[in-house]
C-alpha positions in Angstrom: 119.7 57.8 159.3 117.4 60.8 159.0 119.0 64.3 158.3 118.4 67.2 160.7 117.9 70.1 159.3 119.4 73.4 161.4 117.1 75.7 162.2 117.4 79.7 163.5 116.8 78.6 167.0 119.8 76.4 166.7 122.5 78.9 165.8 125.0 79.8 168.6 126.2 83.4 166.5 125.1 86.7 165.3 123.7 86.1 161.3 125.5 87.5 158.6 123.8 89.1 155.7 125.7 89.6 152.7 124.4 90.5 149.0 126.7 89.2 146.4 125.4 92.0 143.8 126.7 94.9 145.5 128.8 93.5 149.0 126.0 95.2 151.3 126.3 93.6 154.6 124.3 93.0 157.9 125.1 91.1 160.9 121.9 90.5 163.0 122.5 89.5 166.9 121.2 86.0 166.9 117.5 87.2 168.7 117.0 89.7 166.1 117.1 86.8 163.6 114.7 84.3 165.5 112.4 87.4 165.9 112.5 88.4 162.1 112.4 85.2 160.8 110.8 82.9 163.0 112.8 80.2 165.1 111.8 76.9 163.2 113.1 78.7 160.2 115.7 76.8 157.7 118.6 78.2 156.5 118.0 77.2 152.9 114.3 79.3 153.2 116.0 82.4 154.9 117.8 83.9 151.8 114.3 84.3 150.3 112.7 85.8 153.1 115.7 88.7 153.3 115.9 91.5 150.5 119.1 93.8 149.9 118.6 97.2 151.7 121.0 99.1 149.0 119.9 97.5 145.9 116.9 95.5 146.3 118.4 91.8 145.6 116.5 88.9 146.7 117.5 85.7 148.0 115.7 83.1 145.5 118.4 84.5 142.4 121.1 83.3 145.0 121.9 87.1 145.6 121.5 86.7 149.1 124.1 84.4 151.5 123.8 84.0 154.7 126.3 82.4 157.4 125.8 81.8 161.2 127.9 78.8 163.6 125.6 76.2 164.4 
């Protein structure tokens, strides 16, 4: 059976932003997130794409975590 993937478009909730270096947190409205990111976007390639606003972390270090219902 072949795994799907979610994707942006599919979430059903605001995305939550948080930075595990300094507990900065975002909460985008789900369009604001399908605009920003792109729709066909997965969540493992969205921490990378997203950078901390208070101290700069990036996603590929695993700084970044990101949580959304599906």
């Amino acid at each position: 059976m072949a795994v799907i993937w979610p994707t942006l478009s599919r979430i059903k909730s605001p995305l939550t932003i948080i930075c595990r270096r300094c507990g900065n947190q975002a909460v985008w409205p789900r369009d604001k997130a399908i605009i920003s990111l792109g729709g066909h976007t997965q969540p493992h390639t969205i921490r990378a794409k997203l950078r901390c606003s208070r101290r700069g972390a990036r996603g590929p270090e695993g700084l970044i975590e990101t949580d959304a219902v599906l």
